[in-house]
N, C-alpha and C positions, 0 to 999 in steps of 0.2 A: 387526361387520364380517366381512363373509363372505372366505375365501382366494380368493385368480384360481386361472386354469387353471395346475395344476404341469407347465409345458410347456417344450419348448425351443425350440419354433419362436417366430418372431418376430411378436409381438402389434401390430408397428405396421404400418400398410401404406398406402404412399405412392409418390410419380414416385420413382424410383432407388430403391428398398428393397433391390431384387437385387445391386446394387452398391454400396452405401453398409454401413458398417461399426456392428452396435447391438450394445449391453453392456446388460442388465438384470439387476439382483436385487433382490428385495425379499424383505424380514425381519421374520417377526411374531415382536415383541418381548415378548407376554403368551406367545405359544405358545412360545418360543423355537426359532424353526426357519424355515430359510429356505421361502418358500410360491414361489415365481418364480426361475427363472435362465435366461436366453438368453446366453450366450457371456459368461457370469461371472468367467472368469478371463480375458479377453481384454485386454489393453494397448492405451488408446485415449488417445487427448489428449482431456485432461480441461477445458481450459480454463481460466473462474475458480472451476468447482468445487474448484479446487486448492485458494484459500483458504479451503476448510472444515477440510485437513487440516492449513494452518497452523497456524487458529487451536486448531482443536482442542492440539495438541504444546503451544503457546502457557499456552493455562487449563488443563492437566495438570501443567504445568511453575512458574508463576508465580501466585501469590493472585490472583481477578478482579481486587481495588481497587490492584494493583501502578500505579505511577507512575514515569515516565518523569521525571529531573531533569537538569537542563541547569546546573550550575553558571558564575558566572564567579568572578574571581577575581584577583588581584595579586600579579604576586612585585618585591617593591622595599618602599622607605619613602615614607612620607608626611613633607616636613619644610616649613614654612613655605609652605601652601597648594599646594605643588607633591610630585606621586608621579611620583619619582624610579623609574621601574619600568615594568613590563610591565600592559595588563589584558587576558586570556586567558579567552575563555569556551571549555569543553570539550563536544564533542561527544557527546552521547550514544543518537543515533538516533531519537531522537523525531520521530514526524512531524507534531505538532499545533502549534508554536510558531508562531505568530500566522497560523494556517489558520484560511479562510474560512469551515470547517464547523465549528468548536469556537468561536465569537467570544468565548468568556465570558472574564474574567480574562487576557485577552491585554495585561500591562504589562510582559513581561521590559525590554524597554530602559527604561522611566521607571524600572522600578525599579532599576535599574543606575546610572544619571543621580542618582537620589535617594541613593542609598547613599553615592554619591561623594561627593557635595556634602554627606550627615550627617557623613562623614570628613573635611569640609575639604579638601576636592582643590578646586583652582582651575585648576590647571593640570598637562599630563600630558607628562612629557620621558620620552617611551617610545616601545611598539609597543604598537596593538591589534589584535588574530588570533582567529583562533577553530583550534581543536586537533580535526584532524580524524582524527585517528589515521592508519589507514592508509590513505592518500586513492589509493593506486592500487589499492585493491578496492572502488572505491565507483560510484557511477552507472550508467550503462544496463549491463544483462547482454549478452555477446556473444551469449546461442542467442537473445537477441529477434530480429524483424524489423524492420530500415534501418530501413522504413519509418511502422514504428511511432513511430518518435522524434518524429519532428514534430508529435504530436497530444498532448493532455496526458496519457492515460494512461498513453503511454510516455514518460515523468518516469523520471530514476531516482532511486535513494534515496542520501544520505550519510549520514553519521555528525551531520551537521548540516543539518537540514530548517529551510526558510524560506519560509514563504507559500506552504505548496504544492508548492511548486516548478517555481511557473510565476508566468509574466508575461505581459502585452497589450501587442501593438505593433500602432502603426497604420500599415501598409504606403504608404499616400497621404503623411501629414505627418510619418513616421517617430519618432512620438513613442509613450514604451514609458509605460507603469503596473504598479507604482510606477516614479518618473518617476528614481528612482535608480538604474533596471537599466543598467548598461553594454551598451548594446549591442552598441556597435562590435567588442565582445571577442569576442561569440557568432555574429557573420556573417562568410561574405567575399563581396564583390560581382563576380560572376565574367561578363563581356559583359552589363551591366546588370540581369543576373539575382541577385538576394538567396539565399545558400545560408545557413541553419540549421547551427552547429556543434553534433550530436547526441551527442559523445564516444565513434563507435565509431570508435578511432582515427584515420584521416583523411575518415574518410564524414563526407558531409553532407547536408543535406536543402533541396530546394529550395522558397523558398515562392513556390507559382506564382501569374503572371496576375497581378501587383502592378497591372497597371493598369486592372485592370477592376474594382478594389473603390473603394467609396465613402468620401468624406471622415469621415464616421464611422465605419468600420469596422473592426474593434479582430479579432485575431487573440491565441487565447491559447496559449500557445508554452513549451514546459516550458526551465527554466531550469537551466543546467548549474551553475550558481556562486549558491546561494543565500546561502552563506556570506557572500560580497563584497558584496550584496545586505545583508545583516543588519549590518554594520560601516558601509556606509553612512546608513543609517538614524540606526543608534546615533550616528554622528558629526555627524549633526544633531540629534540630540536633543540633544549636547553643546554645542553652537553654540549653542541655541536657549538652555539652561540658563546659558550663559555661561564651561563650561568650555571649556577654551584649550590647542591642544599646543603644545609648543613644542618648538622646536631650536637651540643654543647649543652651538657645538663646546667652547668653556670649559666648561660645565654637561656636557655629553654625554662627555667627557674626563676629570673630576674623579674620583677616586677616590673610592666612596660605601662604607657598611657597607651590603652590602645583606642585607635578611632571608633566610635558604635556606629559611622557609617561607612557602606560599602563604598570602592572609590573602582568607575569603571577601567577599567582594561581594553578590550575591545567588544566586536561583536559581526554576528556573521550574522549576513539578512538573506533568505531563498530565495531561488526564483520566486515572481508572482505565480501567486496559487491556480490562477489558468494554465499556466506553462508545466505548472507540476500535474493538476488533473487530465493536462491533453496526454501527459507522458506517462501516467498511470491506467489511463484509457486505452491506451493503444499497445500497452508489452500487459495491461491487465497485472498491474503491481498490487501485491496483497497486502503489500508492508504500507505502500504510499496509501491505498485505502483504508488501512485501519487508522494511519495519521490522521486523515482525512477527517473520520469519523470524530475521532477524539478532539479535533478541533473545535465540534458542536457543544464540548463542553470543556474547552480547557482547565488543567489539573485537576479534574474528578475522574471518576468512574465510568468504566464501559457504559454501566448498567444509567449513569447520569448522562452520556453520551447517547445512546438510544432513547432514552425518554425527551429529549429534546428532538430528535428527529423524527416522533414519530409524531408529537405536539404540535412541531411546526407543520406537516405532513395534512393534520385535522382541522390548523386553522388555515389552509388553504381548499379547505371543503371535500377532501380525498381523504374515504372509507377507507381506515384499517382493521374492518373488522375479522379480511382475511389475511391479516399482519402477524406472521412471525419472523421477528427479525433478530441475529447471536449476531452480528458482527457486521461491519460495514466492506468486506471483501467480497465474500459471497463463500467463502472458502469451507463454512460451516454446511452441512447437511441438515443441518435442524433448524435454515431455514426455511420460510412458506411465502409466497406471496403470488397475486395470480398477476395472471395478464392485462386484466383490467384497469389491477393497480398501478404497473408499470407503465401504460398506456396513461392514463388519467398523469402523472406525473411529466411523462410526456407531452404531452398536449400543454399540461401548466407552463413547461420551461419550451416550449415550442415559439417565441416571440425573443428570446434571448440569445442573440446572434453567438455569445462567448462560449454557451452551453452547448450549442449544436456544435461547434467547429473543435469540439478537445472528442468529436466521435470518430473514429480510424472509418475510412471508406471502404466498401467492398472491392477487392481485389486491387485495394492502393498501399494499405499502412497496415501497420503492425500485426495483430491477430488474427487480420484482416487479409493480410495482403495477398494471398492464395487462395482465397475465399468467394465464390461467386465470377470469378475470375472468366474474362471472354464472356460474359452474360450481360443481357440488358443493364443488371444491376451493379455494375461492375463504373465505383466512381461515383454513382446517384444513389447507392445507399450507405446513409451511416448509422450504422450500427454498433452495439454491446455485443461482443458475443460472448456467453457462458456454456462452459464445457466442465464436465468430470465426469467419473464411472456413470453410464447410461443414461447423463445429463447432456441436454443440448438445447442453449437456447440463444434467440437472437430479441433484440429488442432497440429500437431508434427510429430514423425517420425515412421517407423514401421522399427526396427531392424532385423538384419540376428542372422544366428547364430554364429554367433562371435560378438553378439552386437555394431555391428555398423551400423548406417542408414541405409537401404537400399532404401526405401522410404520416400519421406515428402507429407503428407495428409493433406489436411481441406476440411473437412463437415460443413455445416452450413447450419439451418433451423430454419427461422423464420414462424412465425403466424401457428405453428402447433396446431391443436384442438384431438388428439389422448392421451393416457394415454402415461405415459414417459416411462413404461416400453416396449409395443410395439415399440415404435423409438429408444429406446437402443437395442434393439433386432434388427427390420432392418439395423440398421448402424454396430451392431458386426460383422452379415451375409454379407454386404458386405466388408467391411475391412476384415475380415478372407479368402477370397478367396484369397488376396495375400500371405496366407502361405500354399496353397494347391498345 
């Protein structure tokens, strides 16, 4: 593979180039030395290339096969077919329990149900809750946009992820899927108009032209309370198995011995955490990246979740001086980071055969898959690609022919005013002349 022109002028050229904002550097990784930089240190929104830098922090920090466990659990006694007690599942940020995209092994409630019932529980003079730790740092980021809320990517994440964290409602016969979402708790009907409760404090989202959709017509709709969602389930599963709560102020009054320690139940383990970043890489999951992120600092804060990512980030010798980073998706607009930086991260995690291989190939997988497509590049590059309103960036490695890196790229252009197919086009033209 021959080097491009080591130039700083701008290799792409398109409608608005003179006013639109490009970051390029590419890094030959056999030569080690950068061959290309156009405004390399420049801070641009990144978009969802961001989550290459999560995951990267991410498999630096924790074993690929790490597993995500969601325990539940009892504090109370079991006496005479009735638990006299609590059953409390804990939250632990996982965002696969019983998602659409991982279907395999999805029994955490039978096997809960089952557990009970091998303990001789018949009946439950309790609470059951799910422990969400600190649930006023959890769901939609404030630097997102309103309006993102309404759409599934803009899901936010809890400490307890459920089916996604979305649901289907049919705006005509107001009937949701699964048919246990409370709706009533996530709208308010304001002059016949349906408002979406999105949890940026009193914002809402309105879901428009309710009456121009058709009696099939199913709307999927991110879910603020998946937790609530996952208890009601479980309490038909309970119904279904035969177990029974009950309430008796004599029983609920009695002075019991109760155990101080928890007695497990069961527990649900995720995929390994490679399998989950190759699948949040490649459909560019916003919800499985903000998991991601907060796993850098389990049960704290965002704000403790980024400061360890950016720390570990410094003692790998990689400048954040043009670092601003709101969230581990990319989904925020208020963040900054240039080319350079995502390149330098690149080039660090460029030896980590797990890290390259969770990147969707041009015109093979996910984001991807129409992407570059019939082009040299098409197979031999894996790439991040990040998109929003006048955002467009690409960022990963361009392989030899022995599929291993030979280069690490990022492009990135913001405020471009051009059709997207033209700027897919100048960017293939230029990435392609490194296979010439």
């Amino acid at each position: 593979m021959p080097y491009a022109l080591r130039a700083s002028d701008c290799p792409l050229k398109f409608y608005s180039d003179s006013v639109s904002s490009v970051g390029i550097v590419v890094y030959d990784l056999q030569e080690e030395r950068e061959v290309f930089n156009c405004n390399g240190a420049k801070s641009l929104i990144p978009a969802s290339t961001m989550k290459l830098v999560t995951s990267a922090a991410a498999l630096s920090l924790y074993p690929y096969d790490y597993q995500y466990e969601t325990p539940a659990y009892i504090y109370g006694i079991i006496k005479d077919g009735t638990l006299y007690g609590d059953l409390i599942i804990k939250g632990s940020g996982d965002p696969t329990l019983y998602s659409r995209h991982f279907p395999d092994n999805q029994t955490f409630i039978e096997d809960i149900v089952s557990s009970l019932k091998g303990m001789g529980v018949k009946r439950i003079a309790g609470n059951m809750s799910v422990d969400l730790g600190d649930a006023a740092n959890q769901g939609k980021l404030g630097t997102w946009e309103i309006e993102d809320g309404y759409y599934e990517y803009g899901t936010g994440w809890y400490s307890f992820n459920h089916r996604d964290n979305v649901f289907w409602y049919n705006p005509t016969t107001y009937e949701t899927r699964p048919s246990s979402v409370i709706f009533d708790e996530m709208v308010n009907t304001v002059d016949g108009k349906l408002y979406l409760n999105q949890s940026f404090g009193a914002s809402y989202n309105e879901i428009d032209d309710t009456e121009e959709f058709s009696e099939d017509t199913s709307l999927k709709l991110p879910n603020p309370r998946p937790n609530d969602l996952f208890i009601s389930e479980l309490c038909e599963c309970m119904a279904d198995s035969s177990i029974v709560f009950i309430y008796d102020e004599e029983i609920d009054n009695q002075e019991m011995e109760m155990d101080t320690d928890s007695i497990p139940v069961a527990s649900y383990y995720s995929p390994a955490l490679k399998a989950i970043l190759k699948d949040l890489m490649s459909r560019s999951d916003n919800m499985m990246a903000e998991s991601t992120l907060r796993l850098l600092a389990p049960g704290k804060s965002i704000k403790e979740a980024l400061k360890v990512e950016k720390e570990f980030y410094e003692s790998k010798g990689i400048s954040t001086d043009m670092y601003t980073i709101k969230d581990g998706s990319g989904l925020s607009r208020s963040n900054g980071i240039s080319p350079a930086f995502l390149v330098q991260v690149l080039k660090m995690m460029s030896k980590n055969e797990d890290f390259i291989d969770i990147f969707p190939r041009a015109g093979m997988d996910g984001t991807l898959k129409n992407t570059f497509k019939g082009s040299v590049l098409e197979g031999r590059a894996a790439l991040k690609s990040g998109s929003m309103g006048a955002v467009r960036c690409y960022a990963g490695y361009l392989l030899d022919d022995d599929d291993n890196p030979r280069y690490a790229v990022a492009v990135m252009i913001n405020n471009f005013k051009c059709k997207l197919p033209e700027l897919h086009k100048q960017i293939e033209l230029f990435l392609s002349k490194y296979y010439e």
